[in-house]
C-alpha positions as CSV (number, residue, x, y, z in Angstrom):
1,X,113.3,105.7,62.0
2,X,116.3,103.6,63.4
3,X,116.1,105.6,66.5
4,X,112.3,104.1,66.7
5,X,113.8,100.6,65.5
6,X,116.2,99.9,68.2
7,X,113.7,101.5,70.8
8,X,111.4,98.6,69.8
9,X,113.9,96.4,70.0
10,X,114.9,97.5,73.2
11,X,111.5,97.0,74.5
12,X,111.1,93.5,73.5
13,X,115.0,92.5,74.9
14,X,112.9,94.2,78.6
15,X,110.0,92.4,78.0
16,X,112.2,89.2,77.9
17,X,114.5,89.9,80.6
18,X,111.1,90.2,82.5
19,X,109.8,87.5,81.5
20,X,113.1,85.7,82.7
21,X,112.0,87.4,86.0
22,X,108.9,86.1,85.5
23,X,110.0,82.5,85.3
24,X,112.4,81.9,87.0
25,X,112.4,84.0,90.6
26,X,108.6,84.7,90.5
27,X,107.3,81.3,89.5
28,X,106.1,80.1,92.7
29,X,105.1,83.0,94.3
30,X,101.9,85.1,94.2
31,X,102.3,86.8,91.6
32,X,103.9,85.0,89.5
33,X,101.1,82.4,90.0
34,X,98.7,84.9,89.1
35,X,100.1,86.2,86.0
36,X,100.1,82.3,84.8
37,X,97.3,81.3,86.0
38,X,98.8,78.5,88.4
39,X,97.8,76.6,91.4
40,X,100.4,76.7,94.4
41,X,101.1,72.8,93.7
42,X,101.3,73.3,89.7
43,X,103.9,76.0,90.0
44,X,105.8,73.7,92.6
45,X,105.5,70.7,90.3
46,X,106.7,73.0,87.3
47,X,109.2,75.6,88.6
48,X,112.7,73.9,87.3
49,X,110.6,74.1,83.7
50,X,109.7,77.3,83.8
51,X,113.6,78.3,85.2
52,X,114.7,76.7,82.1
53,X,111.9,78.6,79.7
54,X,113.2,81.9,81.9
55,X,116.6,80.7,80.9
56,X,115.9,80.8,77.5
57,X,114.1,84.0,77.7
58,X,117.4,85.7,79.3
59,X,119.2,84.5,76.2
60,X,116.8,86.1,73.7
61,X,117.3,89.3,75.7
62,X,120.8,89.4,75.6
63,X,121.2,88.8,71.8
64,X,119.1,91.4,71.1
65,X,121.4,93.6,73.6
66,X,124.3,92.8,71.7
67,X,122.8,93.6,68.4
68,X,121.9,96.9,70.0
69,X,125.2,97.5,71.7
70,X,127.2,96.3,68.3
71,X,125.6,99.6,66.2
72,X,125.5,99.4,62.6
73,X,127.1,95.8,62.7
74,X,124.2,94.9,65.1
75,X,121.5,94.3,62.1
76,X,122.3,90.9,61.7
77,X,121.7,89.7,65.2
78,X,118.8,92.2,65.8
79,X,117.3,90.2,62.9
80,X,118.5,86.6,64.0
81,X,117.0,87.4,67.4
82,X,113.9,89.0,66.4
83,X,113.3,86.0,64.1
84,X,113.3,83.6,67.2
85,X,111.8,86.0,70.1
86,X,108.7,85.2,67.2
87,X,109.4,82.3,66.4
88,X,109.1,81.0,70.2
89,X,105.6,83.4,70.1
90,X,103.9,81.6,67.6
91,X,104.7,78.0,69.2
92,X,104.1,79.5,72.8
93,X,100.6,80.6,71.4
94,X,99.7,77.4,69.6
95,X,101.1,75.3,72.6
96,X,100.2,77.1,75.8
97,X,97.9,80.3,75.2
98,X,96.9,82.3,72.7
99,X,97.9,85.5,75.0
100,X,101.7,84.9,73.8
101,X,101.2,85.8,70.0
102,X,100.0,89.4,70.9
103,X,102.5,89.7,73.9
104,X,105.9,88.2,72.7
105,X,105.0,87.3,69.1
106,X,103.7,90.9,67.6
107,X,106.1,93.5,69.5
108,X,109.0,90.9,68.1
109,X,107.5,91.0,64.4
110,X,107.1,94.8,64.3
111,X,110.7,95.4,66.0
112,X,111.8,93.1,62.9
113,X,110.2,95.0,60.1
114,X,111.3,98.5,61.2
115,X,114.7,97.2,61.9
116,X,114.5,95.5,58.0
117,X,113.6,99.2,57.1
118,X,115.9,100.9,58.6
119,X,118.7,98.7,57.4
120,X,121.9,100.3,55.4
């Protein structure tokens, strides 16, 4: 079971560092417009915002890195982490679109309670 609890977190620390991909190289491009639903002159207007969200995102990621890389010391970041990765979900989904509570939100929330489980 912490096997399975790490693995989650791992996948939301790669969902984050892809969403810092996301944000903050892919922004303005094709792609990236597509995936956020933006017109080329919105995402030009709003690209140094998104960098910053990206920023963010990148930060998430690696907290939850070090909790992974820090073993059995690591609950207490994994949880810290966690706790903001859905944290940041809830308000992204009440501020921007719903989309974010099931993407960011809901992996974060079930990482947290198996890593709760799993705990010492």
């Amino acid at each position: 079971m912490k096997l399975l609890a790490d693995g989650l977190v791992g996948l939301v620390a790669l969902l984050h560092l892809w969403f810092l991909v996301l944000e903050m190289f892919l922004w303005t491009k094709p792609y990236g417009r597509r995936a956020f639903g933006l017109t080329p002159e919105r995402a030009e207007m709003t690209k140094s915002l998104a960098a910053n969200q990206g920023l963010y995102n990148g930060f998430l990621a690696a907290g939850l890195g070090w909790g992974l890389l820090a073993g059995a010391a690591g609950d207490g970041p994994k949880i810290f982490f966690l706790g903001c990765v859905i944290v940041a979900g809830i308000f992204g989904a009440a501020t921007a679109n719903r989309k974010i509570l099931w993407v960011q939100a809901l992996p974060g929330a079930v990482a947290l309670a198996l890593v709760c489980l799993t705990r010492g």
